[in-house]
Backbone bond lengths (Angstrom), bond angles and torsions (degrees), N, CA, C in turn:
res aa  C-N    CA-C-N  psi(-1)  N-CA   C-N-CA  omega(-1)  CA-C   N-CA-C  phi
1 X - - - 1.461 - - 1.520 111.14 -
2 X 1.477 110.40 -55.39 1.299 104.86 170.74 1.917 123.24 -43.85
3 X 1.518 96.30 -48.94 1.398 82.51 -167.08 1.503 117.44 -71.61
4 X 1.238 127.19 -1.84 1.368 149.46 -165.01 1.652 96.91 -80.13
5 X 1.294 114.02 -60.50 1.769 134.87 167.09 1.629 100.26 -48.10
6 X 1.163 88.77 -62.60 2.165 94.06 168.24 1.088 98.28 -20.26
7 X 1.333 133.47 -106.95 1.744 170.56 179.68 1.884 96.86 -16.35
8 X 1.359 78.55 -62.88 2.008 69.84 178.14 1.233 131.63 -65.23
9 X 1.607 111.55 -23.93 1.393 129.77 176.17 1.501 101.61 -66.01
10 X 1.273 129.36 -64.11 1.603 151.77 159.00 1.733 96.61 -25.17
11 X 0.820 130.65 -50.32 1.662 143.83 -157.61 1.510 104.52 -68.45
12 X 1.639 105.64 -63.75 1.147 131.42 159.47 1.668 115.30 -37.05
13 X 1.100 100.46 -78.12 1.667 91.56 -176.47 1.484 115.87 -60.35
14 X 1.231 129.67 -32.06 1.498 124.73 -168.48 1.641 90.87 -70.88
15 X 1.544 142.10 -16.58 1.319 112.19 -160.93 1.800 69.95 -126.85
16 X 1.444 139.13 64.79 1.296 138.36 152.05 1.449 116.43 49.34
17 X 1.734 116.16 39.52 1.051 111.19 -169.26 1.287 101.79 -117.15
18 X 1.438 129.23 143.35 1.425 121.18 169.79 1.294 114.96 -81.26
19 X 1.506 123.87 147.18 1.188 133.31 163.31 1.341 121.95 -145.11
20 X 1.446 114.79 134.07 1.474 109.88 -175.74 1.530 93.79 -132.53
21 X 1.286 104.55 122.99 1.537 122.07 172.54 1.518 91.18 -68.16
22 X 1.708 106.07 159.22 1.167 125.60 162.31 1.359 116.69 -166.55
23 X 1.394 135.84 171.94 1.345 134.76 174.38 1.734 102.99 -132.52
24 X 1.034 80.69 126.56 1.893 89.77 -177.78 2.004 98.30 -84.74
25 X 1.156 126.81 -23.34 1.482 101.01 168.53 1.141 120.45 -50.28
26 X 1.530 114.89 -49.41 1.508 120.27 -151.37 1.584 98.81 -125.23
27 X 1.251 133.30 28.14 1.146 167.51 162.10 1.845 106.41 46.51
28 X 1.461 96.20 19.96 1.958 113.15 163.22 1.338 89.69 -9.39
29 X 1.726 115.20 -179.93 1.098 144.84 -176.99 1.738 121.59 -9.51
30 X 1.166 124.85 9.67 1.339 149.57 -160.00 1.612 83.92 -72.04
31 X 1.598 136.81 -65.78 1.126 121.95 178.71 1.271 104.42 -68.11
32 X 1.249 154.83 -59.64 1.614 145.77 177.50 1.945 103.49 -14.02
33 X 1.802 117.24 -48.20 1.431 91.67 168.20 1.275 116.86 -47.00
34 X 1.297 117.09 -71.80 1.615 110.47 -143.62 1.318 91.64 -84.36
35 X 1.203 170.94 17.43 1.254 130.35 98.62 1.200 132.91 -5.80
36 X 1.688 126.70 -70.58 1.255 152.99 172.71 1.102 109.66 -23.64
37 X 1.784 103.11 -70.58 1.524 118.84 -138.98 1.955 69.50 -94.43
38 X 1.084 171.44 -2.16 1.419 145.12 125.58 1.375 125.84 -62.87
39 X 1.102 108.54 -25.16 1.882 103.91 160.06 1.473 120.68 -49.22
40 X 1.568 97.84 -52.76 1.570 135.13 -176.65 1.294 104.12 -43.23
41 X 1.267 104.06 -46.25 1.731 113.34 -144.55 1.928 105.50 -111.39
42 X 1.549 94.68 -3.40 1.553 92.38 -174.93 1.308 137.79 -68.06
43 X 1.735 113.40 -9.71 1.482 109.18 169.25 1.765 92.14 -84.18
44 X 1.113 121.83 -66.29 1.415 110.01 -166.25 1.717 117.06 -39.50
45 X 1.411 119.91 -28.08 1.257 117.98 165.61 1.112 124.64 -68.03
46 X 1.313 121.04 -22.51 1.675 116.64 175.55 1.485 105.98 -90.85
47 X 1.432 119.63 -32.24 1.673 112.51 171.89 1.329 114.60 -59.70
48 X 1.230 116.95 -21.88 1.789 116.75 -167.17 1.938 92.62 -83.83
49 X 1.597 98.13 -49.74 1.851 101.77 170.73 1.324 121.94 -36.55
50 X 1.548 112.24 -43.93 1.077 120.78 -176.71 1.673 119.38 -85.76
51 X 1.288 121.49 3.15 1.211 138.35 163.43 1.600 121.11 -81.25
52 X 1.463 104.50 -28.28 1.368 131.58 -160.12 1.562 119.26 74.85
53 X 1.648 107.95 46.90 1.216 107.87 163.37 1.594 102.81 -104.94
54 X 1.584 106.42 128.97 1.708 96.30 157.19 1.543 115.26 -78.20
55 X 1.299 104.86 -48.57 2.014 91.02 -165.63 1.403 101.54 -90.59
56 X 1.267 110.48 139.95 1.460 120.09 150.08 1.311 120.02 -107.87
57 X 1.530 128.13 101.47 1.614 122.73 159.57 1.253 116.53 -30.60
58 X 1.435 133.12 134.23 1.094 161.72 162.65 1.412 120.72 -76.77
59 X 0.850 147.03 120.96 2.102 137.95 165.01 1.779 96.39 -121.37
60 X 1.187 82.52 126.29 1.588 85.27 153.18 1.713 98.58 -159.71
61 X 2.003 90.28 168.15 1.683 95.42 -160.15 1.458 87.47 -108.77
62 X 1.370 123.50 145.12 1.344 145.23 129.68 1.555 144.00 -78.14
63 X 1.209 126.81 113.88 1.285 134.17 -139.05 1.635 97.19 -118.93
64 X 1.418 112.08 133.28 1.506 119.21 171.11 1.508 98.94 65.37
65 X 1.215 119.36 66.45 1.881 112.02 168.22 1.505 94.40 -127.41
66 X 1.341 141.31 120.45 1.403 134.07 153.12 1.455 112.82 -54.45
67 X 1.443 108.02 152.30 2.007 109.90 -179.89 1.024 104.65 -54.19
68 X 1.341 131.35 -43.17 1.920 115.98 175.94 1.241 105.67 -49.25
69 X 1.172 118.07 -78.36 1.624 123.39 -160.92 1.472 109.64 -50.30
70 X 1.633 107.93 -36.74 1.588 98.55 175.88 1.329 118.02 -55.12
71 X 1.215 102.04 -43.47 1.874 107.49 -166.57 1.923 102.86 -63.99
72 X 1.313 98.26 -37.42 1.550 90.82 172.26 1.703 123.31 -62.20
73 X 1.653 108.37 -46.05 1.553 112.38 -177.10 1.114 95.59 -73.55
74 X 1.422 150.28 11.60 1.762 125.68 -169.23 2.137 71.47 -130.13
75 X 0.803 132.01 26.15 1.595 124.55 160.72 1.628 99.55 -119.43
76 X 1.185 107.82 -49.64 1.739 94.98 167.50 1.148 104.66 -59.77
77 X 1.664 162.00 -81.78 0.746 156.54 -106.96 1.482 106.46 -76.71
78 X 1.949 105.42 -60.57 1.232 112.18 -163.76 1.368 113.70 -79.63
């Protein structure tokens, strides 16, 4: 299984795609997003600062989560 996640992870980056594995049981890499997606997002966050916006909404998509597991990773997350 792992090495299968391997390959797709590998897949992902060769065509410039981000991917961050995670496991919603034990809530693995779950902080590795929002790290990311604020690295990601850090010039546009300081241009919006510099507008005098504090919040900027965020979207990002998650791929392959069943509704159980979602409801669990979106309780770690938030």
């Amino acid at each position: 299984m792992k090495n299968k996640l391997g390959r797709w992870i590998q897949y992902f980056k060769t065509n410039n795609i981000i991917a961050i594995p995670t496991d919603s049981n034990t809530g693995k890499g779950t902080k590795d997003i929002l790290k990311k997606v604020q690295e990601l997002m850090q010039k546009d966050i300081e241009k919006a600062a510099l507008r005098g916006r504090t919040k900027k909404n965020i979207r990002i998509m998650i791929l392959r989560n069943t509704k159980c597991r979602k409801i669990l990773f979106n309780q770690q997350i938030s």
